[in-house]
Every structure is written in C-alpha cells, then in structure tokens.
C-alpha positions as CSV (number, residue, x, y, z in Angstrom):
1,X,14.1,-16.4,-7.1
2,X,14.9,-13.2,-5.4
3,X,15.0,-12.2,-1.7
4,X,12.8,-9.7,-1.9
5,X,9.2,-10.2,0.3
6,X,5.9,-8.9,-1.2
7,X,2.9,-8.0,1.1
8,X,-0.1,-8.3,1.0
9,X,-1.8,-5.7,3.2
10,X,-5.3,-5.2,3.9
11,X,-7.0,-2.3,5.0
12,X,-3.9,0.1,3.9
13,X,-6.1,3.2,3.4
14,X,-6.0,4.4,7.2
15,X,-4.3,3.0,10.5
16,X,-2.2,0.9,10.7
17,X,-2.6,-0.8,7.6
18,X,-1.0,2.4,5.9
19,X,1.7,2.1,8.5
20,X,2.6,-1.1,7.4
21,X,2.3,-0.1,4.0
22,X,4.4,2.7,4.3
23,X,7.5,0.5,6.4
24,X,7.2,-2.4,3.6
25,X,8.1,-0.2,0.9
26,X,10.6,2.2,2.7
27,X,12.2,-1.4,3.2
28,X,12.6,-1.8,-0.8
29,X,10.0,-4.7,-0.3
30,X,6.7,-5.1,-2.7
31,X,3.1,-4.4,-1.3
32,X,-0.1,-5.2,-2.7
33,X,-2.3,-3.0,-0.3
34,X,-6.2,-3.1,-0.6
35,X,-8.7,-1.2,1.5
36,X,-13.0,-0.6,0.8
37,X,-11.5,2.9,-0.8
38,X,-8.6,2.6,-3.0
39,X,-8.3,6.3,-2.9
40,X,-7.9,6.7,0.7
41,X,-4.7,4.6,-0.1
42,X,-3.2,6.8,-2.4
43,X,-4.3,9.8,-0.1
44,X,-2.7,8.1,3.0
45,X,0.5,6.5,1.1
46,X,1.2,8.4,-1.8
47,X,1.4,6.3,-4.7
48,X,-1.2,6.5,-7.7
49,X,-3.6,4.1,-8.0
50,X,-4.9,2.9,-11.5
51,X,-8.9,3.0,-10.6
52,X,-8.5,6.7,-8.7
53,X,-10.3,9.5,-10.8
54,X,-8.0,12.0,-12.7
C-alpha cells in the first residue's frame, strides 16, 4: 500500500470543485473528479476526458 491519497471530487467542472481538483493533483495525489458535464472538467482542469467529443 502506498501513501498516496485519491479523491474523489464532485462537481469539478466549475468552482471550487476545480480548485480542489486542481490542488489534489499539483500535490502528486489521484483524483477522480465528476461533474453534470464532463467537458466543463477538461475545459476548467486540463486533462482529457475519455467521453469528450474529438
């Protein structure tokens, strides 16, 4: 077992869901971030998102 902490954030596509988002991983941390758009996540975090259109 390792040390490192995996969140589980909701609402991580505006606010400050997608603050916390963005602090977990800039700590090296896991995050599992959901939201009602999961494009708004990438948009607002950065990272791609398997079901956002290509």
């Amino acid at each position: 077992m390792t040390g490192q902490k995996v969140w589980f954030i909701t609402g991580a596509g505006r606010g400050i869901g997608s603050d916390l988002v963005t602090a977990a991983l800039e700590a090296g941390h896991n995050v599992v971030a959901t939201a009602r758009d999961d494009v708004a996540v990438t948009a607002e975090v950065g990272f791609p998102c398997p079901s956002a259109p290509r």
